[in-house]
GUMI-921140 format. One record per residue (C-alpha): chain; x, y, z; residue in three letters. Coordinates in steps of 0.25 Angstrom, whole numbers, plus 5000, padded with zeros to 4 digits. Layout:
# residues N
c->A	xx->X	yy->Y	zz->Z	r->ala;
...
***
This chain:
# residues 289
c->A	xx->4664	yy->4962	zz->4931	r->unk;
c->A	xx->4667	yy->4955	zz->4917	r->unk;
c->A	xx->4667	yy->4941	zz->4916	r->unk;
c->A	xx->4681	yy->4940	zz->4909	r->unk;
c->A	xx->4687	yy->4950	zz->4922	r->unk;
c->A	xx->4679	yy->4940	zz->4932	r->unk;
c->A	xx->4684	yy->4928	zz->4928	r->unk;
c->A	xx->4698	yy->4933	zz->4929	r->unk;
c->A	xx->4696	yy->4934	zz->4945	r->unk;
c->A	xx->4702	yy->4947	zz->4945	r->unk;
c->A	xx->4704	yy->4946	zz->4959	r->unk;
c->A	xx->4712	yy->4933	zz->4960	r->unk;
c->A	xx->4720	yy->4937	zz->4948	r->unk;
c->A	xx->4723	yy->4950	zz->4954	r->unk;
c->A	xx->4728	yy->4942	zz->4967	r->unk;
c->A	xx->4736	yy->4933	zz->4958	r->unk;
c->A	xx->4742	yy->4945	zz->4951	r->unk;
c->A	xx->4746	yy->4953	zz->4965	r->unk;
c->A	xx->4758	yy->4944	zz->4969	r->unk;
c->A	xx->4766	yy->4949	zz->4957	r->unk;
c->A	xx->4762	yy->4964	zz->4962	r->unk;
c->A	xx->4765	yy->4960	zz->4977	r->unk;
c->A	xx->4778	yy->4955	zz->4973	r->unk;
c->A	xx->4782	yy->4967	zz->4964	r->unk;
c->A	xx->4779	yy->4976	zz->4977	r->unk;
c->A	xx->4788	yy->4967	zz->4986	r->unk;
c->A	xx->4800	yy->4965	zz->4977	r->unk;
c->A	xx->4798	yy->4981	zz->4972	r->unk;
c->A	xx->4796	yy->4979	zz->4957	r->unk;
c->A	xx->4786	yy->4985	zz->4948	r->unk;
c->A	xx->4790	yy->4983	zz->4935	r->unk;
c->A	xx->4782	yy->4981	zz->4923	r->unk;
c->A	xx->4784	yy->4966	zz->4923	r->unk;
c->A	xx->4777	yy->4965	zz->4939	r->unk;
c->A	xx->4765	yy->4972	zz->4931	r->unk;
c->A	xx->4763	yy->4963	zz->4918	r->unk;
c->A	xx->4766	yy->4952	zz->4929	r->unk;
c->A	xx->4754	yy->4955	zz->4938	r->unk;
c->A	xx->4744	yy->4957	zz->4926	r->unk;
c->A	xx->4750	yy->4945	zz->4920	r->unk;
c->A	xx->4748	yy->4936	zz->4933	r->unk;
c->A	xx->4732	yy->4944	zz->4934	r->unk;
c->A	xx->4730	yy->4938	zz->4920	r->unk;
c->A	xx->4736	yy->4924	zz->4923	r->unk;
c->A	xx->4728	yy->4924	zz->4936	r->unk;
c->A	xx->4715	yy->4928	zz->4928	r->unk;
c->A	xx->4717	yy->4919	zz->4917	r->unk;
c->A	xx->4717	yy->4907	zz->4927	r->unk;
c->A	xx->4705	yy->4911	zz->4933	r->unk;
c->A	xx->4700	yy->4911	zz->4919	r->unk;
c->A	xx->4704	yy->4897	zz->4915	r->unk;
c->A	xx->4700	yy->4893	zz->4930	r->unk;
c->A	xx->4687	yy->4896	zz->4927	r->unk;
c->A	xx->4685	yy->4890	zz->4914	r->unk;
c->A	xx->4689	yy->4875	zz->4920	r->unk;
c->A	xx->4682	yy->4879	zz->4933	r->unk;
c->A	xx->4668	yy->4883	zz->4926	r->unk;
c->A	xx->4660	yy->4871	zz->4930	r->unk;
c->A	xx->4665	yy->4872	zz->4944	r->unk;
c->A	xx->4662	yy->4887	zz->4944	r->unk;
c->A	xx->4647	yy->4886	zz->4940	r->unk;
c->A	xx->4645	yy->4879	zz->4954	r->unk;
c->A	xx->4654	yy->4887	zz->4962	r->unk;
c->A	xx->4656	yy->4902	zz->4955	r->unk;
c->A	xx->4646	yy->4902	zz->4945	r->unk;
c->A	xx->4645	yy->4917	zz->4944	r->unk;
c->A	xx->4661	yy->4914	zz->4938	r->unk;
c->A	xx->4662	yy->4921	zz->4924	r->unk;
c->A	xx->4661	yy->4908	zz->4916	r->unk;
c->A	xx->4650	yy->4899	zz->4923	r->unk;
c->A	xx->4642	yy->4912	zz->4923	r->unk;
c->A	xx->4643	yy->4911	zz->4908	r->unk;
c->A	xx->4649	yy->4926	zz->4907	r->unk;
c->A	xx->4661	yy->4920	zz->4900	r->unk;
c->A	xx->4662	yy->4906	zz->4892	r->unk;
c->A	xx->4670	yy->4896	zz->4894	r->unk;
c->A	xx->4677	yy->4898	zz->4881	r->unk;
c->A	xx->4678	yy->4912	zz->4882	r->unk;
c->A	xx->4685	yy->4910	zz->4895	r->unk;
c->A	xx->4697	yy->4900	zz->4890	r->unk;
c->A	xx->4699	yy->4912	zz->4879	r->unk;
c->A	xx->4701	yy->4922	zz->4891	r->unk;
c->A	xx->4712	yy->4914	zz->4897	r->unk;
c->A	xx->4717	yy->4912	zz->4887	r->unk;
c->A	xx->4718	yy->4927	zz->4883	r->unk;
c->A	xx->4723	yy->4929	zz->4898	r->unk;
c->A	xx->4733	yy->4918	zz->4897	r->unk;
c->A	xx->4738	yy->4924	zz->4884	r->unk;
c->A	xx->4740	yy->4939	zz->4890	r->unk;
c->A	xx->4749	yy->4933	zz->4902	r->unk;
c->A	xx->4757	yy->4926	zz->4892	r->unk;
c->A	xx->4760	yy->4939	zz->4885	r->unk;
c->A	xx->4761	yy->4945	zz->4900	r->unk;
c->A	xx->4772	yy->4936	zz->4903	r->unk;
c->A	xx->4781	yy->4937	zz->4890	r->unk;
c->A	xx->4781	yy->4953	zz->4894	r->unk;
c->A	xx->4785	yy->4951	zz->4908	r->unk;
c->A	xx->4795	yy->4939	zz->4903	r->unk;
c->A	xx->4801	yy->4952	zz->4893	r->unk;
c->A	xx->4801	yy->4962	zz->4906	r->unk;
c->A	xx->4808	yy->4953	zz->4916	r->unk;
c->A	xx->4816	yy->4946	zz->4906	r->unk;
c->A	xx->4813	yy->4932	zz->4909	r->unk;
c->A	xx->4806	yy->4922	zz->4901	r->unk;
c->A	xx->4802	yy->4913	zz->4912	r->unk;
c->A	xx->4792	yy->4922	zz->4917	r->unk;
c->A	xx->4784	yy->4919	zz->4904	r->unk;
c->A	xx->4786	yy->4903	zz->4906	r->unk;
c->A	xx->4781	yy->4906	zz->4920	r->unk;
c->A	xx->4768	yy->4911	zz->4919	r->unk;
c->A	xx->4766	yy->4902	zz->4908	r->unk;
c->A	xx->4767	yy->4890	zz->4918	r->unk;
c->A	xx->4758	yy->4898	zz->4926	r->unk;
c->A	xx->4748	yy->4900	zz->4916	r->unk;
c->A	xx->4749	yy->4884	zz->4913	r->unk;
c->A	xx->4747	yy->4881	zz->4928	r->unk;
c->A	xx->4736	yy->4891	zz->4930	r->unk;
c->A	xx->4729	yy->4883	zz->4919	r->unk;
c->A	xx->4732	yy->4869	zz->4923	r->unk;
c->A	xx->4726	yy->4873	zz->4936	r->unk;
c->A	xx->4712	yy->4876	zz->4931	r->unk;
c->A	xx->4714	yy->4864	zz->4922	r->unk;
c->A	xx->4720	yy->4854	zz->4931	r->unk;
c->A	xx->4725	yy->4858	zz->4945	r->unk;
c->A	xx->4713	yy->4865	zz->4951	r->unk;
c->A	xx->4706	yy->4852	zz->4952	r->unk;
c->A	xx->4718	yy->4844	zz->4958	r->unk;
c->A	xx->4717	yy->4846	zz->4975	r->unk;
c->A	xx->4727	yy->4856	zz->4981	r->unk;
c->A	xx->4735	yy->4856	zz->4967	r->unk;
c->A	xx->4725	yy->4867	zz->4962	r->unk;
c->A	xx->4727	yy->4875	zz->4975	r->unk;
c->A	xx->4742	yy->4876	zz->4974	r->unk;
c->A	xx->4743	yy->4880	zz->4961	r->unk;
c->A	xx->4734	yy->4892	zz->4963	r->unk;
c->A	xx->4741	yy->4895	zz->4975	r->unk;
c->A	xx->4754	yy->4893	zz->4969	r->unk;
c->A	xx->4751	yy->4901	zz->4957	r->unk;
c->A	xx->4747	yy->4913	zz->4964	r->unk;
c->A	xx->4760	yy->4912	zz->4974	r->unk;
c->A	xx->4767	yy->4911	zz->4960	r->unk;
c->A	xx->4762	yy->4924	zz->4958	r->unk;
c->A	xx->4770	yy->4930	zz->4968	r->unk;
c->A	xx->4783	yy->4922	zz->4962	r->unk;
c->A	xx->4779	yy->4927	zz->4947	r->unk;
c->A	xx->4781	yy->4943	zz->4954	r->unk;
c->A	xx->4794	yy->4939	zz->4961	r->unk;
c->A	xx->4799	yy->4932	zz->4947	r->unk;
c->A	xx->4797	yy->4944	zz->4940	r->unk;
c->A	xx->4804	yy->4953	zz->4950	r->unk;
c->A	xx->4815	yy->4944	zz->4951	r->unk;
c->A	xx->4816	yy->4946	zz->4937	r->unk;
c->A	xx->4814	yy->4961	zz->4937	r->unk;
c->A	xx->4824	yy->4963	zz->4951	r->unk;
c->A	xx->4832	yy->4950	zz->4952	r->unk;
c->A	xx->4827	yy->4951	zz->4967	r->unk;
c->A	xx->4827	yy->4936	zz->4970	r->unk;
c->A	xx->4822	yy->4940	zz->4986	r->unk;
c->A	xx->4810	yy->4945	zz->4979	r->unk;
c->A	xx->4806	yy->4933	zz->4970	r->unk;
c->A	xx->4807	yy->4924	zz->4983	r->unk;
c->A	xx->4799	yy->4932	zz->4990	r->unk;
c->A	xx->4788	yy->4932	zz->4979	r->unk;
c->A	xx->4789	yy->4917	zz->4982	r->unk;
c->A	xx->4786	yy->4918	zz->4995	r->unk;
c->A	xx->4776	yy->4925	zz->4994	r->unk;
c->A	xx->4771	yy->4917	zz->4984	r->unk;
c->A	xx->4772	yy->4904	zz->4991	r->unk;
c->A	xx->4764	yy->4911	zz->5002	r->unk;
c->A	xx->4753	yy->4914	zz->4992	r->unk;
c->A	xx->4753	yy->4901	zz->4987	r->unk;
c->A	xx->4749	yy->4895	zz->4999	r->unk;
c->A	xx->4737	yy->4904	zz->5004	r->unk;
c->A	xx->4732	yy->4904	zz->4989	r->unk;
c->A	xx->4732	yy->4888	zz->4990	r->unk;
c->A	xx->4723	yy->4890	zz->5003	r->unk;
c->A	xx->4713	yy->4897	zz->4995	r->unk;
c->A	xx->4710	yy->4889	zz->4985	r->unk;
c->A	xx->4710	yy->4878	zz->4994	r->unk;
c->A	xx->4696	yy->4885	zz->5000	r->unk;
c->A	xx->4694	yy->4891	zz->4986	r->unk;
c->A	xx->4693	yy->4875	zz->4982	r->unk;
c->A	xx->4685	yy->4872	zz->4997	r->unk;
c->A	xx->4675	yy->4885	zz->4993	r->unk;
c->A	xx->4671	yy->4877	zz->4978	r->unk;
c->A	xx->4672	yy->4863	zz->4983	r->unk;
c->A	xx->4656	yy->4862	zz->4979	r->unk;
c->A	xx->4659	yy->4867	zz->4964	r->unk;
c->A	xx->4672	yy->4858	zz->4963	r->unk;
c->A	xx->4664	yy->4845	zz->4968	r->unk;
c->A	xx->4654	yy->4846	zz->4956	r->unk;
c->A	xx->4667	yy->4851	zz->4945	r->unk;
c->A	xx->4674	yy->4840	zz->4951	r->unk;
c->A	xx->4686	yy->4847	zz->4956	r->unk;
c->A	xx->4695	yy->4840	zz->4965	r->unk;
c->A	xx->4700	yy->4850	zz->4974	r->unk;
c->A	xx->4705	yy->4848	zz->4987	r->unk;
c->A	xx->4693	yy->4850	zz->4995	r->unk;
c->A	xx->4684	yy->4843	zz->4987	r->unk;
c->A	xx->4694	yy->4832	zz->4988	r->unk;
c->A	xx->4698	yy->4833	zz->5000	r->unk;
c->A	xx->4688	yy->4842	zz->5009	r->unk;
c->A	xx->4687	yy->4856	zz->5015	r->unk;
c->A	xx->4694	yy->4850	zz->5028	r->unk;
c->A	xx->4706	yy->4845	zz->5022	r->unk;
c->A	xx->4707	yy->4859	zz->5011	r->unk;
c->A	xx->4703	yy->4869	zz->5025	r->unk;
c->A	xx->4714	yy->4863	zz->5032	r->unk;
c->A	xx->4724	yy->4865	zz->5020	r->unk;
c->A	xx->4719	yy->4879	zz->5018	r->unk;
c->A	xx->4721	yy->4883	zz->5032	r->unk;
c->A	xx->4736	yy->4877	zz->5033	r->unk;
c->A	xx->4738	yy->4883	zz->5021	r->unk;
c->A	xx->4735	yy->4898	zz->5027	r->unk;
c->A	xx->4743	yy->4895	zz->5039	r->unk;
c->A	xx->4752	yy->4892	zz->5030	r->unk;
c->A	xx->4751	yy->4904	zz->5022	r->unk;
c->A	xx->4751	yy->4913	zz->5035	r->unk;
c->A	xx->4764	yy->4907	zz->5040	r->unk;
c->A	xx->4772	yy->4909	zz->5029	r->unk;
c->A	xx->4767	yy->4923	zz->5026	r->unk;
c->A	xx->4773	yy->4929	zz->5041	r->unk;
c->A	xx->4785	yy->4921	zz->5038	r->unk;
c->A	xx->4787	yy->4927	zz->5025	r->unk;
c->A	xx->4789	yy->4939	zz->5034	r->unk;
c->A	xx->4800	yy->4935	zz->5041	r->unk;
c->A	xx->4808	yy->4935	zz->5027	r->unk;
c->A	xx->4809	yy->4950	zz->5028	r->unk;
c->A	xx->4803	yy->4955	zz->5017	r->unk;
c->A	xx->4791	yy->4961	zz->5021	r->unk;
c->A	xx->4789	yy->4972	zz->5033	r->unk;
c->A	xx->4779	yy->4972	zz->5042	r->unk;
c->A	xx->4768	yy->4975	zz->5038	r->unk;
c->A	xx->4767	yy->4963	zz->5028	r->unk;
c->A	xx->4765	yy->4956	zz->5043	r->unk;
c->A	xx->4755	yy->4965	zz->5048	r->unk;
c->A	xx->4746	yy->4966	zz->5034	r->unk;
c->A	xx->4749	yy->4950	zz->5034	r->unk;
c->A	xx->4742	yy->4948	zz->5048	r->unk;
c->A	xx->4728	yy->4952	zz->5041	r->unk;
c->A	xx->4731	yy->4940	zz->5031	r->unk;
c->A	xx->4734	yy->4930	zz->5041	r->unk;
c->A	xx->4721	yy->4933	zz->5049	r->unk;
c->A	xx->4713	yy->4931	zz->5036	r->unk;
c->A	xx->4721	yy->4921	zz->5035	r->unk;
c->A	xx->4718	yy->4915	zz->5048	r->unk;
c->A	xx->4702	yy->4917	zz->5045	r->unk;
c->A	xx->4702	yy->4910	zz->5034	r->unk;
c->A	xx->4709	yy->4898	zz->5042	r->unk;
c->A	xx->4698	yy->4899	zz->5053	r->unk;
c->A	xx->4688	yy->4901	zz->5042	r->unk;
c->A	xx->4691	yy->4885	zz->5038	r->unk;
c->A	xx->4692	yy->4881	zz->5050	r->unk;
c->A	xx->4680	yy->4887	zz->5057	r->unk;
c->A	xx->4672	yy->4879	zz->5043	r->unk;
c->A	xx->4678	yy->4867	zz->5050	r->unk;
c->A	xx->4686	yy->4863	zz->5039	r->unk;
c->A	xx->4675	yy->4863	zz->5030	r->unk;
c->A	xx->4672	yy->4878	zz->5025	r->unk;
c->A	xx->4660	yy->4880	zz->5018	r->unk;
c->A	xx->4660	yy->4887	zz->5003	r->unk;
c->A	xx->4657	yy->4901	zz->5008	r->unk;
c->A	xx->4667	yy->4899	zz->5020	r->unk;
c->A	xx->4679	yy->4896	zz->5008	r->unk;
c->A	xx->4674	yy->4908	zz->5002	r->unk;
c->A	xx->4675	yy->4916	zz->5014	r->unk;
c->A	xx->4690	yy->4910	zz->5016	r->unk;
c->A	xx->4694	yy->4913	zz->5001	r->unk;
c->A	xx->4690	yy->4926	zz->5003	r->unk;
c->A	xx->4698	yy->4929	zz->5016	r->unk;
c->A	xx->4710	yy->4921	zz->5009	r->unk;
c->A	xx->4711	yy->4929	zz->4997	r->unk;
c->A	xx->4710	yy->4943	zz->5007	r->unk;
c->A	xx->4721	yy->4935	zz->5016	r->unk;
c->A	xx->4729	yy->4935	zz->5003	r->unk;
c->A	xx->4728	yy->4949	zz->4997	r->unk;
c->A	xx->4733	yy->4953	zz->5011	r->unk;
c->A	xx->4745	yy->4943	zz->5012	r->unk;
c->A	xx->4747	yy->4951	zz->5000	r->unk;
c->A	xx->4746	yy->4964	zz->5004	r->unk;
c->A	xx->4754	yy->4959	zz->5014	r->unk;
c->A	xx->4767	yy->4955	zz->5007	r->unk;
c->A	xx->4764	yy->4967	zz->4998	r->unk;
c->A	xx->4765	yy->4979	zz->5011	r->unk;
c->A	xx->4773	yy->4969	zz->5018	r->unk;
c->A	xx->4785	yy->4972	zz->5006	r->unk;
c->A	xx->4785	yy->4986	zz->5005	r->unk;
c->A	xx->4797	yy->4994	zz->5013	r->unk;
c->A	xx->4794	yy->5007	zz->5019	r->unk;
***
């Protein structure tokens, strides 16, 4: 795989990407604007994990160093100009979608996100619980970024609300995540001298959180289905997320509290598999027949 592919992290930009498609399936709308959207949010993510990177290359000789820039397959320098390249792209993106849907916000949108993904690397990932919750929120915003522009598009204001829903709901099970994304590189942020919650405050306190968190997540999910706008099988498809879930959980717990490092690996895993079913859950769930 090349260098400059790999350190896009092809599979979290894709998963960042899929909530504009998800909510172009529930709310029927497959316009051109919905697909410049999705590659526009693909590149955003990529571009994040990017500059990410680039802050993050002293942390990730210790704990990833197979990672495209503390391998030494891309400099540092020549990193910042691919973000910047990528950065620039969206921009461009986000003009042509303003043009299509006919709103100029959309541009000032996505340019306060692109400001926010930055500050994150720069300034918030290192701040305990802050960091968390703006990756979290920024990946349930991209449920709300799909549901703008079919708002736009349609008028349909049932379908941006529940774009914000669902993006709430993603929200919260991405902030669990990183919580044990933060627990799995507690070593590495010790010695770069990242304060995050764990390191500050322990695995006990950040397990507990996590697990709340999921419940959390799980709870809301079946309530969403009492709002009737999804059939049955969102339910059904929806129980192999909750036991996944529900794994996860126990994994934590049956750690004592105190998960190792492969143990949050194992659990990040699981959570990211938990996720691409809630998902396909909400995506089948929306269909009529």
């Amino acid at each position: 795989m090349s260098a400059y592919f790999q350190i896009l992290r092809p599979d979290e930009a894709f998963m960042m990407a899929m909530p504009v498609v998800i909510i172009a399936i529930v709310g029927h709308d497959f316009s051109i604007s919905v697909f410049l959207a999705t590659i526009l949010v693909f590149l955003m993510a990529g571009a994040g994990n990017v500059i990410n990177d680039v802050f993050d290359y002293k942390i990730d000789a210790v704990n990833k160093p197979d990672r495209p820039i503390p391998s030494g397959r891309i400099s540092l320098k020549n990193a910042r100009i691919y973000a910047g390249i990528l950065y620039i792209v969206s921009a461009i993106f986000s003009l042509i979608i303003s043009y299509l849907i006919n709103n100029f916000l959309f541009f000032v949108i996505i340019i306060c996100s692109a400001v926010i993904i930055y500050a994150y690397s720069r300034y918030f990932k290192a701040m305990p619980l802050v960091g968390n919750i703006v990756v979290g929120g920024m990946i349930g915003f991209c449920f709300v970024v799909g549901g703008f522009i079919l708002l736009c598009n349609t008028k349909d204001w049932d379908i941006f609300k529940v774009s914000v829903y669902i993006g709430l709901l993603a929200a919260v099970a991405n902030v669990a995540r990183e919580i044990v994304k933060d627990m799995e590189d507690v070593r590495g942020d010790q010695l770069g001298g990242a304060r995050t919650f764990p390191v500050i405050y322990g695995k006990k306190a950040s397990s507990i959180i996590t697990i709340l968190l999921l419940a959390v997540t799980v709870a809301v999910h079946i309530y969403l289905y009492t709002f009737g706008i999804f059939n049955i099988a969102y339910i059904i498809i929806l129980l192999i997320a909750v036991i996944l879930y529900g794994y996860s959980a126990y994994a934590l717990v049956a750690s004592k509290f105190e998960p190792a490092e492969a143990t949050c690996t194992k659990v990040i895993k699981i959570l990211k598999i938990a996720m691409a079913v809630s998902l396909l859950a909400i995506t089948i769930g929306s269909l009529r027949f």
